[in-house]
N, C-alpha and C positions, 0 to 999 in steps of 0.2 A: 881155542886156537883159531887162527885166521887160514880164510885159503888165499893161498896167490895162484898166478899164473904166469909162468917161467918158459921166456921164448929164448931157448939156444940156438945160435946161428952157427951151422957145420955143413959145410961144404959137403953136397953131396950125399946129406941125409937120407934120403930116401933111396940110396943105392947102398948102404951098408948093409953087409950081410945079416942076416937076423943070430948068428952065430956070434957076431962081435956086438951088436945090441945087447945080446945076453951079457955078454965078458965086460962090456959098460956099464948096465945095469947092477951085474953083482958087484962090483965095485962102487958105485955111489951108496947103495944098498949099506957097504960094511960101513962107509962114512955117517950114512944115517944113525945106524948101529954104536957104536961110539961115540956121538953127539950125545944120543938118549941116554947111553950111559954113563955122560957126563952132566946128567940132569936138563938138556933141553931137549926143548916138546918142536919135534919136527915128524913129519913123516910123509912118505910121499903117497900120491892117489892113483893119478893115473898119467900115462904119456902120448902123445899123437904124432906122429913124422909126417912129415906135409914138406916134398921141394927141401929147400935146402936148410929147414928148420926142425928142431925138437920144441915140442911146446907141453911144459910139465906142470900139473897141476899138485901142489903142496899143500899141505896143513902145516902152520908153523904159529909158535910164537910170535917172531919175530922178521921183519923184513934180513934183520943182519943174519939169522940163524940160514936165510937161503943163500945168502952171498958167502958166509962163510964155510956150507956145504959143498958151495962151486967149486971154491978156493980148496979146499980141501981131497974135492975128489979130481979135478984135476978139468972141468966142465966148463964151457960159458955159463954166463948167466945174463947173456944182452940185454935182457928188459925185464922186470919185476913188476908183475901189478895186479894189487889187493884186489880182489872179487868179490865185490857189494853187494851179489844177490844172482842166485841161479833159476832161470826159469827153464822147468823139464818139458819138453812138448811130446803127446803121442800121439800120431795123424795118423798111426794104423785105423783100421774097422776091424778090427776079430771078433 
């Protein structure tokens, strides 16, 4: 699978309750859920709120399998873009 990187533009991001993060999450979640059980390879990694963005990192197939996850759970999907290469950095001393 490939990763993308999925920037949602929502008003206000980073003042929604973590109460209604959840109630959004399990709901993309069930879409996820259903996708796979319709034989595509998606699933999601992790998410960051930043200002008035969600920016979601994916494993997918496909570019369309995330656009039509949006669509499906009800989500933006402003910007899609495949992830060529991760570099991890640790500048701790421990």
């Amino acid at each position: 699978m490939n990763k993308y990187l999925i920037k949602r533009e929502i008003e206000g991001a980073s003042q929604i309750p973590s109460e209604k993060l959840d109630e959004i999450g399990q709901g993309s979640e069930s879409v996820l859920i259903a996708m796979r059980n319709e034989g595509k390879k998606i699933e999601q990694d992790h998410s960051y709120i930043a200002g008035n963005n969600i920016f979601c990192v994916y494993n997918a197939e496909s570019e369309d399998f995330i656009k039509e996850h949006s669509e499906r759970a009800g989500v933006p999907a402003n910007e899609i873009t495949l992830i060529s290469n991760i570099l991890e950095h640790n500048t701790s001393n421990d």
